[in-house]
mmCIF file of the N, C-alpha and C atoms, coordinates in Angstrom:
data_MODEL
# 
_entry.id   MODEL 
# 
loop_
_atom_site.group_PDB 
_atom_site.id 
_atom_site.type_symbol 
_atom_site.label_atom_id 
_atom_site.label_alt_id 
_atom_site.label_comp_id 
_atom_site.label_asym_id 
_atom_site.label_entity_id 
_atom_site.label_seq_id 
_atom_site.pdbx_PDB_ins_code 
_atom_site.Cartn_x 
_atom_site.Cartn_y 
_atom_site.Cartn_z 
_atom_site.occupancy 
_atom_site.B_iso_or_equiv 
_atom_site.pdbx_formal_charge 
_atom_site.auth_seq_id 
_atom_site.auth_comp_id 
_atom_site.auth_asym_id 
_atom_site.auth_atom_id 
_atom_site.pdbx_PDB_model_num 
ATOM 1   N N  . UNK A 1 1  ? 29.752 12.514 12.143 1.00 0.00 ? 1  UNK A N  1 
ATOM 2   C CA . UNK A 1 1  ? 28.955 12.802 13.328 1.00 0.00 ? 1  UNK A CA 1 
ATOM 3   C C  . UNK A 1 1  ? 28.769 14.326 13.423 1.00 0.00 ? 1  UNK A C  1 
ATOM 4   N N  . UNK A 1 2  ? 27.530 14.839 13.841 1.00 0.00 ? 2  UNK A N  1 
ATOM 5   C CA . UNK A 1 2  ? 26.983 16.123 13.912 1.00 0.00 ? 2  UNK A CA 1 
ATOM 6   C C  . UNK A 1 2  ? 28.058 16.768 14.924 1.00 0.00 ? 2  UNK A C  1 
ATOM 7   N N  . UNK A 1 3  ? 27.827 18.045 15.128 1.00 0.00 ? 3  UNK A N  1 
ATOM 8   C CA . UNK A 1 3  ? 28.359 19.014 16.061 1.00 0.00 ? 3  UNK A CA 1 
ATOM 9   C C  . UNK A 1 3  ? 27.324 18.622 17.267 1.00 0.00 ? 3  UNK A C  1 
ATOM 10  N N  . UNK A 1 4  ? 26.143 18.414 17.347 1.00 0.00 ? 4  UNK A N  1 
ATOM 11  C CA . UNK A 1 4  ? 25.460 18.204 18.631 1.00 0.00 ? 4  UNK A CA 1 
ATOM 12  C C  . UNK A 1 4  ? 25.735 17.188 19.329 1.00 0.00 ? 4  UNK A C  1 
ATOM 13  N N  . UNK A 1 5  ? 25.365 16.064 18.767 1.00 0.00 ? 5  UNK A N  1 
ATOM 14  C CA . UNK A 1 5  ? 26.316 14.521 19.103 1.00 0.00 ? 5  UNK A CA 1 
ATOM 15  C C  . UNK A 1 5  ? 27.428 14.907 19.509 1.00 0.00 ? 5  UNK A C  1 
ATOM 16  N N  . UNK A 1 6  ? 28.585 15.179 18.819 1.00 0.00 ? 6  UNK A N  1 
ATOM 17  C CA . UNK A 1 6  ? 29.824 14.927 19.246 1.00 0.00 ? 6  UNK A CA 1 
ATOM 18  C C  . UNK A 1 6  ? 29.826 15.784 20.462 1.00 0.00 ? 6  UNK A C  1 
ATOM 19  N N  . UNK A 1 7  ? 29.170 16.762 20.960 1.00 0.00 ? 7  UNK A N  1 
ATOM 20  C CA . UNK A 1 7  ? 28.941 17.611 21.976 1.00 0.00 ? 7  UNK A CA 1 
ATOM 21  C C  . UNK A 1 7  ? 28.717 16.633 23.124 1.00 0.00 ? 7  UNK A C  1 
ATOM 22  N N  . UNK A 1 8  ? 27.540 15.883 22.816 1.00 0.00 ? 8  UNK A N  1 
ATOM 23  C CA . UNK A 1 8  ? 26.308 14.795 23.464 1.00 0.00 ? 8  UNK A CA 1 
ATOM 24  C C  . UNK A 1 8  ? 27.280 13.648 24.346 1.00 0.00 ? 8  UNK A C  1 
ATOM 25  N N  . UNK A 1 9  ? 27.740 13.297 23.150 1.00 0.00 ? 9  UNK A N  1 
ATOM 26  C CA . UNK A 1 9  ? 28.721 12.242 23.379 1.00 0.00 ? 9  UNK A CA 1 
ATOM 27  C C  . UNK A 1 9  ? 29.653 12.710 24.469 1.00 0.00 ? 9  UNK A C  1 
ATOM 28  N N  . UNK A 1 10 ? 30.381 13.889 24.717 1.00 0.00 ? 10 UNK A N  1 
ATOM 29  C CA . UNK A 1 10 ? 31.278 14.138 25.317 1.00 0.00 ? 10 UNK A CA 1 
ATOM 30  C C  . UNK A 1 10 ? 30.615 14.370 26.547 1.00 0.00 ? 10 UNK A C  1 
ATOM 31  N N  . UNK A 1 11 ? 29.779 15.123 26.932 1.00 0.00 ? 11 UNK A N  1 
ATOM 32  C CA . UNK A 1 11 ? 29.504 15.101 27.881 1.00 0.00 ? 11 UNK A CA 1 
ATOM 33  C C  . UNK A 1 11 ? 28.876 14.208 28.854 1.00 0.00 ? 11 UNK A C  1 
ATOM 34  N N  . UNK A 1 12 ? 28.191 12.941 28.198 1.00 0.00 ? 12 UNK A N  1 
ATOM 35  C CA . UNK A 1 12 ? 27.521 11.755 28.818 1.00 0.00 ? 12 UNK A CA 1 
ATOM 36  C C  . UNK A 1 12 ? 29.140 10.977 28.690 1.00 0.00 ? 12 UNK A C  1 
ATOM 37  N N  . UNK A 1 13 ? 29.888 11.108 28.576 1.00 0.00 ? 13 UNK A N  1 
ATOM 38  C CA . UNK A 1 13 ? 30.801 10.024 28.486 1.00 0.00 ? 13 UNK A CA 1 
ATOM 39  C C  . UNK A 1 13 ? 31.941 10.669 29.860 1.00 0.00 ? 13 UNK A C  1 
ATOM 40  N N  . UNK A 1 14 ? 32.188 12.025 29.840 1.00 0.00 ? 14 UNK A N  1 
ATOM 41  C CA . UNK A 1 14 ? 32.861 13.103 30.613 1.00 0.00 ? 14 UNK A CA 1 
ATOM 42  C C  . UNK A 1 14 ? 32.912 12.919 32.117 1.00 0.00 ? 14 UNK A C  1 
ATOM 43  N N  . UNK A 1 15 ? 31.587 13.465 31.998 1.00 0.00 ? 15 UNK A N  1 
ATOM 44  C CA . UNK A 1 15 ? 30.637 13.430 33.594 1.00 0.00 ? 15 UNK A CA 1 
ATOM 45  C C  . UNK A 1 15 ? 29.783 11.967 33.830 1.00 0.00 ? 15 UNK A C  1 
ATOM 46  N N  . UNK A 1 16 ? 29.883 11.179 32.772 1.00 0.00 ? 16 UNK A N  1 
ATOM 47  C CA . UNK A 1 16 ? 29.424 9.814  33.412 1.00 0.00 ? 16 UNK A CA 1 
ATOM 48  C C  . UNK A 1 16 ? 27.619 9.690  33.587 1.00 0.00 ? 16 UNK A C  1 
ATOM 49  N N  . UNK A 1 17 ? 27.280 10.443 32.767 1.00 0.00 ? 17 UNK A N  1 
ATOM 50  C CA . UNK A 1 17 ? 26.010 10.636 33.142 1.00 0.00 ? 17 UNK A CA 1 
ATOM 51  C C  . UNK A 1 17 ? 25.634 8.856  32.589 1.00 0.00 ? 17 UNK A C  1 
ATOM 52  N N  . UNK A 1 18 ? 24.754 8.478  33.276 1.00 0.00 ? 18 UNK A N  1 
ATOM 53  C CA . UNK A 1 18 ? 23.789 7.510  32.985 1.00 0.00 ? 18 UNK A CA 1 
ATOM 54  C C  . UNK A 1 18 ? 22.369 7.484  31.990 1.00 0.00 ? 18 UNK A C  1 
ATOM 55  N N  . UNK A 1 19 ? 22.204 6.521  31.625 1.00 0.00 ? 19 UNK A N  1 
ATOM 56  C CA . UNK A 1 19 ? 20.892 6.448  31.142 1.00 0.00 ? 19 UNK A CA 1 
ATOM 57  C C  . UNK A 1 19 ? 19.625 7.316  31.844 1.00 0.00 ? 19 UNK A C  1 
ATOM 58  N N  . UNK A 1 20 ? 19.057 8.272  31.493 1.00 0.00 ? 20 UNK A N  1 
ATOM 59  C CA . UNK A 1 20 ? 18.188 9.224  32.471 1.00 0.00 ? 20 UNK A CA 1 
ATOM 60  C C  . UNK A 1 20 ? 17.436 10.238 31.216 1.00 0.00 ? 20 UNK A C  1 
ATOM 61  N N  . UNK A 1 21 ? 16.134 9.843  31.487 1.00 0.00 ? 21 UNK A N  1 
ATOM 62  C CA . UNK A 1 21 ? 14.486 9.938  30.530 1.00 0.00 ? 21 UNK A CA 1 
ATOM 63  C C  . UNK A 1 21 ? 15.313 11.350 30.331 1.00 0.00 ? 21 UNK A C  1 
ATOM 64  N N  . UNK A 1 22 ? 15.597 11.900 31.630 1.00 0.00 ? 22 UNK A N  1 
ATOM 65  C CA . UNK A 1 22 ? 15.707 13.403 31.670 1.00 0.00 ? 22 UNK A CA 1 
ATOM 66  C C  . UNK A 1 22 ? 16.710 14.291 30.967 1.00 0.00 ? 22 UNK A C  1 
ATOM 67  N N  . UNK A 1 23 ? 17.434 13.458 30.551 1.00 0.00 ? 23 UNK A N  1 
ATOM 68  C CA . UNK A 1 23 ? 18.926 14.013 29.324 1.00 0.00 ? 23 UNK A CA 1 
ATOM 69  C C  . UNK A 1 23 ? 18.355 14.084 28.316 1.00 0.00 ? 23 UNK A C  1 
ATOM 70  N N  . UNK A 1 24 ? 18.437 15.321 27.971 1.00 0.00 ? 24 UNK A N  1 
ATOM 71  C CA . UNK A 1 24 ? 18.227 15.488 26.639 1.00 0.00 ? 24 UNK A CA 1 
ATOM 72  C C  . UNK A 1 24 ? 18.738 16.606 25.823 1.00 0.00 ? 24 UNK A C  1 
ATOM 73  N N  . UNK A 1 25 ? 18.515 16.588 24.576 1.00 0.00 ? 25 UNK A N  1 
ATOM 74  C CA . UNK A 1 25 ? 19.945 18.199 24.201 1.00 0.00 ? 25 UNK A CA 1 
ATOM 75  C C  . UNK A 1 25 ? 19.207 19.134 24.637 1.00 0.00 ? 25 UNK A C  1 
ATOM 76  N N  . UNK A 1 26 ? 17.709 19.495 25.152 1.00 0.00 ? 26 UNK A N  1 
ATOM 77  C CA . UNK A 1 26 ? 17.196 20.823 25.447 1.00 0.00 ? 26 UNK A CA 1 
ATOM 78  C C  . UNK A 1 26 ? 17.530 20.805 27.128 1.00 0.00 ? 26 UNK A C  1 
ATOM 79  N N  . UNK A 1 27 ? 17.877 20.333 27.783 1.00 0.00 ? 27 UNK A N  1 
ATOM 80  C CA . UNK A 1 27 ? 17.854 19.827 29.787 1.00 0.00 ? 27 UNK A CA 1 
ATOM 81  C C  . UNK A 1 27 ? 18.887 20.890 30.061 1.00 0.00 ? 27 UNK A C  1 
ATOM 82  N N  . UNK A 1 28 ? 18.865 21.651 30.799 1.00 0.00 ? 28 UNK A N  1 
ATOM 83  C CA . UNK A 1 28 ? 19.732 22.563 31.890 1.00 0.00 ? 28 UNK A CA 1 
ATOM 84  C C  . UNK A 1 28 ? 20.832 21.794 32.394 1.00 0.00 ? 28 UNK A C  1 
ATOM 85  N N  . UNK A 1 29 ? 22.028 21.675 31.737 1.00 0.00 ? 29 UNK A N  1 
ATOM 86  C CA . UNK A 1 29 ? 22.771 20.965 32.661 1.00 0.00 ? 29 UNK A CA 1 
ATOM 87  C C  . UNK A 1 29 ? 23.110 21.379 33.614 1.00 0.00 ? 29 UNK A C  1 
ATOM 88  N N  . UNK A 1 30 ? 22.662 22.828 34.353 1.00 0.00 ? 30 UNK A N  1 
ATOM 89  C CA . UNK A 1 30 ? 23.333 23.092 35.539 1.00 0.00 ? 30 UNK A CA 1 
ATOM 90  C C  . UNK A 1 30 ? 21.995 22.783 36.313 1.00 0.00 ? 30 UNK A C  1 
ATOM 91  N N  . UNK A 1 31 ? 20.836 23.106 36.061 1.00 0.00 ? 31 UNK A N  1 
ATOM 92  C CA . UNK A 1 31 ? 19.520 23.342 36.887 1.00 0.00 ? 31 UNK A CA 1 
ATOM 93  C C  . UNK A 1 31 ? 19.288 21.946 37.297 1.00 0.00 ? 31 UNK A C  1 
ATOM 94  N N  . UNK A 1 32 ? 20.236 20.482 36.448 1.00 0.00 ? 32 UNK A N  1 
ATOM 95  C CA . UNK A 1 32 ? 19.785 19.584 36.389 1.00 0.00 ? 32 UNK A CA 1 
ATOM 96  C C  . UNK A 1 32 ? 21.104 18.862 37.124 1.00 0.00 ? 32 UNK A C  1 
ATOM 97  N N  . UNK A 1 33 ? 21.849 19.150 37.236 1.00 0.00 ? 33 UNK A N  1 
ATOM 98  C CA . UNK A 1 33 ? 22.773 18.900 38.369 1.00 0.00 ? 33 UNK A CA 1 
ATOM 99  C C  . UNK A 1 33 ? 23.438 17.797 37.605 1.00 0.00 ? 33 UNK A C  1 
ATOM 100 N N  . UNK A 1 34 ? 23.947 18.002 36.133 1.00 0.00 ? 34 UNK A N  1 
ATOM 101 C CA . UNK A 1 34 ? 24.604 16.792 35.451 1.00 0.00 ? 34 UNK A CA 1 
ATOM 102 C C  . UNK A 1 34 ? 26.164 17.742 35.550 1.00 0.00 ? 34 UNK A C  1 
ATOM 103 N N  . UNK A 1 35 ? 26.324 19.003 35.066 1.00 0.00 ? 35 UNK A N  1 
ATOM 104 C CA . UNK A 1 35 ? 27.713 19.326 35.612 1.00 0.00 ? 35 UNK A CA 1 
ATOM 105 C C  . UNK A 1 35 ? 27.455 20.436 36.696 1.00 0.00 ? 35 UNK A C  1 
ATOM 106 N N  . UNK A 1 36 ? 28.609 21.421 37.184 1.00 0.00 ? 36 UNK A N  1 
ATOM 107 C CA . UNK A 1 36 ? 28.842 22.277 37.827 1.00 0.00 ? 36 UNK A CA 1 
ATOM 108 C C  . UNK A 1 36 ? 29.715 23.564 36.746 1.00 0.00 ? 36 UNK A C  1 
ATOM 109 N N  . UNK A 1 37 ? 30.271 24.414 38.156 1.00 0.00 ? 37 UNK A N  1 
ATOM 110 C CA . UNK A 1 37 ? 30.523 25.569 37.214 1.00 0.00 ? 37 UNK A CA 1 
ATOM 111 C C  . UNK A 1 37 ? 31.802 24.929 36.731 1.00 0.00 ? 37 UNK A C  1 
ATOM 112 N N  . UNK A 1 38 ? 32.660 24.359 37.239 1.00 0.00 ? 38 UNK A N  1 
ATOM 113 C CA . UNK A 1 38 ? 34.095 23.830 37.448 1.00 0.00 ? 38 UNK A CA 1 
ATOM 114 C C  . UNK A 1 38 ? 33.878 23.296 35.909 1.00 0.00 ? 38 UNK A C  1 
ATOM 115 N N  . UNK A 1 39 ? 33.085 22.302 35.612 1.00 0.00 ? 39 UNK A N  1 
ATOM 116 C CA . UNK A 1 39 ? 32.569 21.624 34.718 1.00 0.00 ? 39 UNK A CA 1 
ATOM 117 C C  . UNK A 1 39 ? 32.513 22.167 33.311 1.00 0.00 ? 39 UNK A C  1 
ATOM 118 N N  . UNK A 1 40 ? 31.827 23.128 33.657 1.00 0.00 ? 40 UNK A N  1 
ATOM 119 C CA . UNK A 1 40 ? 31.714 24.078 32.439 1.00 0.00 ? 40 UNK A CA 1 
ATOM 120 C C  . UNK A 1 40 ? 32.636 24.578 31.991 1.00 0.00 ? 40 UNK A C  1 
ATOM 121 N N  . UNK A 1 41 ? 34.441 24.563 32.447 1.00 0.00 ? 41 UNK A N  1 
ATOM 122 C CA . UNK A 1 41 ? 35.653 24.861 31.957 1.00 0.00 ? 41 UNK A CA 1 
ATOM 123 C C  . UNK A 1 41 ? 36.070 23.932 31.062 1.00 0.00 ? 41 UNK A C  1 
ATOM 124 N N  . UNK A 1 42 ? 35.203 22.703 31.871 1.00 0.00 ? 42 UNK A N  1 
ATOM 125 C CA . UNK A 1 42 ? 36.230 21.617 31.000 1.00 0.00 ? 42 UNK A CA 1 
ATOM 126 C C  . UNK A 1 42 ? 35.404 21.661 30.125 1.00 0.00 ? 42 UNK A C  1 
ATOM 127 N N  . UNK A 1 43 ? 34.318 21.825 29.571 1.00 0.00 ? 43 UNK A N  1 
ATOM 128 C CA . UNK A 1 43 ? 33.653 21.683 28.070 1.00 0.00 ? 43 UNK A CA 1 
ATOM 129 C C  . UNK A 1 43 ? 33.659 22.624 27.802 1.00 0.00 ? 43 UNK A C  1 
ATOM 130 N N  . UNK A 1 44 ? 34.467 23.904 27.751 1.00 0.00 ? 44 UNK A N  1 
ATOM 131 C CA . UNK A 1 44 ? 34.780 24.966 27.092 1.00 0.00 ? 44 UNK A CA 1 
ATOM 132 C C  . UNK A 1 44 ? 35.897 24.653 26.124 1.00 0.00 ? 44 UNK A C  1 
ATOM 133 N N  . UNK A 1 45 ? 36.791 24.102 27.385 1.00 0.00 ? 45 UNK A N  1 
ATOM 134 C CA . UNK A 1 45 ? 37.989 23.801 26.624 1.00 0.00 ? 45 UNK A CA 1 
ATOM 135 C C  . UNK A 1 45 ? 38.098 22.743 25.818 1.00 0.00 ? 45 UNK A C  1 
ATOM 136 N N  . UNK A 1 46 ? 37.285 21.838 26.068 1.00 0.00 ? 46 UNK A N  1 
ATOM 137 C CA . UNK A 1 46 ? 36.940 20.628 25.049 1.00 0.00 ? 46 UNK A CA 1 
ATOM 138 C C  . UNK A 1 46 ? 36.230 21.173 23.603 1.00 0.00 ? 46 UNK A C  1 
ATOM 139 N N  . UNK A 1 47 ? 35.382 22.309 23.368 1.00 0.00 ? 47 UNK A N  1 
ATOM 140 C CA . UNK A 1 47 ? 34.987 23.136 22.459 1.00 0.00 ? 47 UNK A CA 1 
ATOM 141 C C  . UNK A 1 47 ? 35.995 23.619 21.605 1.00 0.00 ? 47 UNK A C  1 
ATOM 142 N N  . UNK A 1 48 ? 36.979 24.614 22.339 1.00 0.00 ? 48 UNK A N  1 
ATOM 143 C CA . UNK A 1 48 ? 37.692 25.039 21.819 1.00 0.00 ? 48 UNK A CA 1 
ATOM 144 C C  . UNK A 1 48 ? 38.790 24.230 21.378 1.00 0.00 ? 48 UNK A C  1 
ATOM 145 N N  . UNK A 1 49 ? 39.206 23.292 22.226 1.00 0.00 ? 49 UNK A N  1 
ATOM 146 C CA . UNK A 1 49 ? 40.533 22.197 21.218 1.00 0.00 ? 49 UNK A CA 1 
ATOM 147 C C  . UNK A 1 49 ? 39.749 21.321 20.395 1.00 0.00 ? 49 UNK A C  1 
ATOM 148 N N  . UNK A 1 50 ? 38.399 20.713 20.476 1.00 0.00 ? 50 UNK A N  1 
ATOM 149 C CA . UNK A 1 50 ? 38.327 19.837 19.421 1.00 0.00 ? 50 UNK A CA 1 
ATOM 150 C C  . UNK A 1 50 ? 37.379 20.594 18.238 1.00 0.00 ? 50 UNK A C  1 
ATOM 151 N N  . UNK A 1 51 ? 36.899 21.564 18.092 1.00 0.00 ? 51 UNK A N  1 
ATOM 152 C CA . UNK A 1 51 ? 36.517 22.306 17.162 1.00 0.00 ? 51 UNK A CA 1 
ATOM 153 C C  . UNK A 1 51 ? 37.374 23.585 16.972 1.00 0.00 ? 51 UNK A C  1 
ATOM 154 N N  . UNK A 1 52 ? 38.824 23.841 16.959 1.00 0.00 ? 52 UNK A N  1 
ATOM 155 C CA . UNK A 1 52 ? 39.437 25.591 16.725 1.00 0.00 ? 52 UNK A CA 1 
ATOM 156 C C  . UNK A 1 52 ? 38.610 26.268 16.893 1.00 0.00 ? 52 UNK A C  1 
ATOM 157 N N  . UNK A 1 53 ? 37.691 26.463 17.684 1.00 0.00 ? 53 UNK A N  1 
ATOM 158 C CA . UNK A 1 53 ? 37.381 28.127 17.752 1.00 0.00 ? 53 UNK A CA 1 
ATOM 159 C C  . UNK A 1 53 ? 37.772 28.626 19.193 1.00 0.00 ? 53 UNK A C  1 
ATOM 160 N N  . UNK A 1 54 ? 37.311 29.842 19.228 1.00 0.00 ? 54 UNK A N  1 
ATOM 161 C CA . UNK A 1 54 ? 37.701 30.289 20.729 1.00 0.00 ? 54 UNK A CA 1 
ATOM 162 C C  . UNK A 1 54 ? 36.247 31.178 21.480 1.00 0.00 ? 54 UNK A C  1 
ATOM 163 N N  . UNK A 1 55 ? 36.188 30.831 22.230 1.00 0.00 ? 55 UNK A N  1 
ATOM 164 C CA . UNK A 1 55 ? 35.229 31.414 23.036 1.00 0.00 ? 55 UNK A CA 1 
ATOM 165 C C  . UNK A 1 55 ? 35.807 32.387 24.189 1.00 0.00 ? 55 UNK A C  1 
ATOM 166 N N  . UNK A 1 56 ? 34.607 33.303 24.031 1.00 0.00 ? 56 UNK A N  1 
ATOM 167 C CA . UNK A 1 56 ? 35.690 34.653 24.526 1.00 0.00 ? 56 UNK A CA 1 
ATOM 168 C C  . UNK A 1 56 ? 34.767 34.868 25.836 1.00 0.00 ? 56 UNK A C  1 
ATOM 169 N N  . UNK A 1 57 ? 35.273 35.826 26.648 1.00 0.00 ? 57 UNK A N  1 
ATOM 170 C CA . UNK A 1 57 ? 34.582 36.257 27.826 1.00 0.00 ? 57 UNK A CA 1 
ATOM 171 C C  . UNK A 1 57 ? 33.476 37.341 27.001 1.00 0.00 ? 57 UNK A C  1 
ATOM 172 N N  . UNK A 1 58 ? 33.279 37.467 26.320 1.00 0.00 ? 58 UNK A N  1 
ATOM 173 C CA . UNK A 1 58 ? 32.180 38.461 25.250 1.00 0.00 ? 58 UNK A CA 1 
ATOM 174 C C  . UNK A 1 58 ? 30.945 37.566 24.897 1.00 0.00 ? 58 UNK A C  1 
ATOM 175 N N  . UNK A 1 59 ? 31.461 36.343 24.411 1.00 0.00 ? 59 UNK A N  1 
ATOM 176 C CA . UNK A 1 59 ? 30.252 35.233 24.416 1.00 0.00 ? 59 UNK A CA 1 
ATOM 177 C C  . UNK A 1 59 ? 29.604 34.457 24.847 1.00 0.00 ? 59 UNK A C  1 
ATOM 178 N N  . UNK A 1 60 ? 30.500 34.097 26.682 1.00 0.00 ? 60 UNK A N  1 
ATOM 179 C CA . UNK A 1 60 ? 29.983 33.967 27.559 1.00 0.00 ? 60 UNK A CA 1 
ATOM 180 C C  . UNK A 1 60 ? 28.941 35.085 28.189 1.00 0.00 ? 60 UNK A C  1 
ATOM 181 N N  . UNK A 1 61 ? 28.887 35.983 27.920 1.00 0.00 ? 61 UNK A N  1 
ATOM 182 C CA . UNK A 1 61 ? 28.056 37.087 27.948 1.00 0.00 ? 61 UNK A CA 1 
ATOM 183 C C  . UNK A 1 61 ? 26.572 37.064 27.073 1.00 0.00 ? 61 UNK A C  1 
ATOM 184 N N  . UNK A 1 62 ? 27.243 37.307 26.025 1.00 0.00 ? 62 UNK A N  1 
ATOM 185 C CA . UNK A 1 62 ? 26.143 36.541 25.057 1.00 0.00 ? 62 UNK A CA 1 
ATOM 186 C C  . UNK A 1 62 ? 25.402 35.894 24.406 1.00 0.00 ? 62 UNK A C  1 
ATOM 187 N N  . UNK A 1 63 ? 25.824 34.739 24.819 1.00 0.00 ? 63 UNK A N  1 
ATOM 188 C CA . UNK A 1 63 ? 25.264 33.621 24.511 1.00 0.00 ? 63 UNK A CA 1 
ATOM 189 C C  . UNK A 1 63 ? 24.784 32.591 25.440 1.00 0.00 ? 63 UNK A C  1 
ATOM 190 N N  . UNK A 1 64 ? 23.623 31.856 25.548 1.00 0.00 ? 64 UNK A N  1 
ATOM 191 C CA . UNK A 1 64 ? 23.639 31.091 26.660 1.00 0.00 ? 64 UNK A CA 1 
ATOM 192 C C  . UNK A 1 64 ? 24.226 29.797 26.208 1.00 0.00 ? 64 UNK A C  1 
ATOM 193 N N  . UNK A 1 65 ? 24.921 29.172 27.092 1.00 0.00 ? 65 UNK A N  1 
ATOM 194 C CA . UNK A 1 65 ? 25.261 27.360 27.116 1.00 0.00 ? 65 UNK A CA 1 
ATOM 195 C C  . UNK A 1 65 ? 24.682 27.005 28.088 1.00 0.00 ? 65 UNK A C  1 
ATOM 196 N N  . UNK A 1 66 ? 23.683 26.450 28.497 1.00 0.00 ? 66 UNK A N  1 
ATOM 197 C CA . UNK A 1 66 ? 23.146 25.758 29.590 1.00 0.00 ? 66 UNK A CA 1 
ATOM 198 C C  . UNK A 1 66 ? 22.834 24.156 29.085 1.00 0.00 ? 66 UNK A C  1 
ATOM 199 N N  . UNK A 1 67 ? 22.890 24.102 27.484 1.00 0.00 ? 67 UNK A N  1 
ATOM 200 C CA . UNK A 1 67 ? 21.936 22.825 27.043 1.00 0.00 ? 67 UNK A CA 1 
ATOM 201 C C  . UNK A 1 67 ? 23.324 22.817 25.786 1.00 0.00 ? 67 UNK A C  1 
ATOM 202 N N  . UNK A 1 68 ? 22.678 21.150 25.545 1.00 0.00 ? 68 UNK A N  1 
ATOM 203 C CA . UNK A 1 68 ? 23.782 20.876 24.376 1.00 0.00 ? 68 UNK A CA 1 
ATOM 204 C C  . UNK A 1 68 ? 23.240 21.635 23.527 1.00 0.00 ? 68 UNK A C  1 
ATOM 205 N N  . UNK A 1 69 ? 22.154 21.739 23.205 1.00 0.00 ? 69 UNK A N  1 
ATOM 206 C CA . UNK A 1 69 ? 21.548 22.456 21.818 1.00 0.00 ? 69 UNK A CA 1 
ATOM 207 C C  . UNK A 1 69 ? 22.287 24.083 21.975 1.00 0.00 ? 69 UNK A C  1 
ATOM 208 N N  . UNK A 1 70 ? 22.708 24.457 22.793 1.00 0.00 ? 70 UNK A N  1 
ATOM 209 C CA . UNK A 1 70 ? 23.032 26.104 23.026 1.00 0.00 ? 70 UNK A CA 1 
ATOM 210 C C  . UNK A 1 70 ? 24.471 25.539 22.856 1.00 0.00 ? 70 UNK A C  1 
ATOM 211 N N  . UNK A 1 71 ? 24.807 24.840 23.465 1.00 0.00 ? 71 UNK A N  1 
ATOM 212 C CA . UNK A 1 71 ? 26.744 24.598 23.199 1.00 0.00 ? 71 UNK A CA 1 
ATOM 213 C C  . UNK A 1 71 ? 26.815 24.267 21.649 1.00 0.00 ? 71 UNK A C  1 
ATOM 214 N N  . UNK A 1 72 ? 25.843 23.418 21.002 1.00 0.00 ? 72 UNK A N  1 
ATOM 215 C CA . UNK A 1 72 ? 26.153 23.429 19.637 1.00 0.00 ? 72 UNK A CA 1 
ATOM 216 C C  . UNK A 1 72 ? 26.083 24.666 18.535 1.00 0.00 ? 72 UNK A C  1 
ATOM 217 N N  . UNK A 1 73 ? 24.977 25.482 19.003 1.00 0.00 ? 73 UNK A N  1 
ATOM 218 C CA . UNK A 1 73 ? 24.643 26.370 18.339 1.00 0.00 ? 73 UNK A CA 1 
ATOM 219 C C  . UNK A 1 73 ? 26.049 27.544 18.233 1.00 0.00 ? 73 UNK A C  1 
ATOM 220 N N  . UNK A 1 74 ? 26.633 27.669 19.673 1.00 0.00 ? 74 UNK A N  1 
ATOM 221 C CA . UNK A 1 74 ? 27.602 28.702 19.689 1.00 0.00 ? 74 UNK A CA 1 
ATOM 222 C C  . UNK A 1 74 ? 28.698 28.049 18.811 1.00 0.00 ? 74 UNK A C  1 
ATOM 223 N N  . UNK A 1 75 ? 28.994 27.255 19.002 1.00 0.00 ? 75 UNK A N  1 
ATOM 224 C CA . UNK A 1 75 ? 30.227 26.258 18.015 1.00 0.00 ? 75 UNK A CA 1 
ATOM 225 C C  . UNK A 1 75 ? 29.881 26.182 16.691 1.00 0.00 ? 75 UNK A C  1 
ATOM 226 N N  . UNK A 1 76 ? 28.608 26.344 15.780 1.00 0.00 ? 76 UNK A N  1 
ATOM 227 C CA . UNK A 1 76 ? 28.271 26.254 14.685 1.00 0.00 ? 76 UNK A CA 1 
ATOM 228 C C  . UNK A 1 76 ? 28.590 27.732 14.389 1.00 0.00 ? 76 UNK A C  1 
ATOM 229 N N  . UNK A 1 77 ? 28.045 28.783 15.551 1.00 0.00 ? 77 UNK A N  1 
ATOM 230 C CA . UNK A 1 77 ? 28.145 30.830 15.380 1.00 0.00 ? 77 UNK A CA 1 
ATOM 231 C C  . UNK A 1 77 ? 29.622 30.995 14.504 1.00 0.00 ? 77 UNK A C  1 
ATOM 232 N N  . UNK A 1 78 ? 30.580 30.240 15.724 1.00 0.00 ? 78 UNK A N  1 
ATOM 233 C CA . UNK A 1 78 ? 31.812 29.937 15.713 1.00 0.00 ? 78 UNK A CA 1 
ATOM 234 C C  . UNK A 1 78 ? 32.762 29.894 14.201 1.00 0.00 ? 78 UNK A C  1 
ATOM 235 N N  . UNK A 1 79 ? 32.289 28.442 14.022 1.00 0.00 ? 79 UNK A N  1 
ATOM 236 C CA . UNK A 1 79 ? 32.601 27.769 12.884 1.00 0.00 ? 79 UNK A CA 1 
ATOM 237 C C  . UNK A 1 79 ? 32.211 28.820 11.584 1.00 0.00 ? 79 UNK A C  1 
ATOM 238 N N  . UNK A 1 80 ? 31.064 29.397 11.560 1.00 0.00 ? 80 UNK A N  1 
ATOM 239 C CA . UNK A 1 80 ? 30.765 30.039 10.106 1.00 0.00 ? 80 UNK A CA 1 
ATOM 240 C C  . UNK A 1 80 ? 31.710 31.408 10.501 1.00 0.00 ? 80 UNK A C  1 
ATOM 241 N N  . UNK A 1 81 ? 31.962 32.012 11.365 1.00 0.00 ? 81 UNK A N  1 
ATOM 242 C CA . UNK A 1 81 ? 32.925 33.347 11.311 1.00 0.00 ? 81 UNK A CA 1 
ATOM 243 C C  . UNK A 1 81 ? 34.442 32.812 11.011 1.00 0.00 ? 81 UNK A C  1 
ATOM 244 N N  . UNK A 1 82 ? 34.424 31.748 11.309 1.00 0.00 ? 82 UNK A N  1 
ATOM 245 C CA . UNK A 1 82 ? 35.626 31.438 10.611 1.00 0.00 ? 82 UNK A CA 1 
ATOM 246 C C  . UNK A 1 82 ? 36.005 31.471 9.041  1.00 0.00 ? 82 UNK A C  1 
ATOM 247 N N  . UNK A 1 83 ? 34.666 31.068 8.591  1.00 0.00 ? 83 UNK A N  1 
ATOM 248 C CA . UNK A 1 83 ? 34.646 31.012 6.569  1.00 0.00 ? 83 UNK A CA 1 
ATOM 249 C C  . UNK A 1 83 ? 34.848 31.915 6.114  1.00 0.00 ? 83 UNK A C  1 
# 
């Protein structure tokens, strides 16, 4: 399973989201009211324990996560500085 999926998966399974046209990996999950800020800890930390990397207060800076496609992308940034 991809890094986006397994992202996908966690968060429709997490927060309970339902079947909704409007989910999709590009959707605002905050603008779209599927998590909160609180929220966004717990799929940090779900990032960081089920993929080893660490996300720093530097890349919260720099990077946006608003969408799975942006949470995957930073976890892929991630993954290759590790090699």
């Amino acid at each position: 399973m991809d890094i986006k999926q397994q992202i996908n998966d966690y968060v429709i399974g997490t927060f309970d989201i339902e079947a909704d046209e409007d989910f999709t990996a590009d959707v605002n999950l905050f603008d779209y009211g599927y998590v909160d800020s609180l929220d966004a800890m717990t799929i940090l930390s779900y990032l960081e324990g089920n993929f080893g990397i660490e996300i720093s207060q530097r890349d919260l800076m720099l990077y946006p996560m608003n969408t799975i496609n942006e949470l995957a992308a930073v976890v892929e940034k991630k993954l290759s500085e590790k090699d």
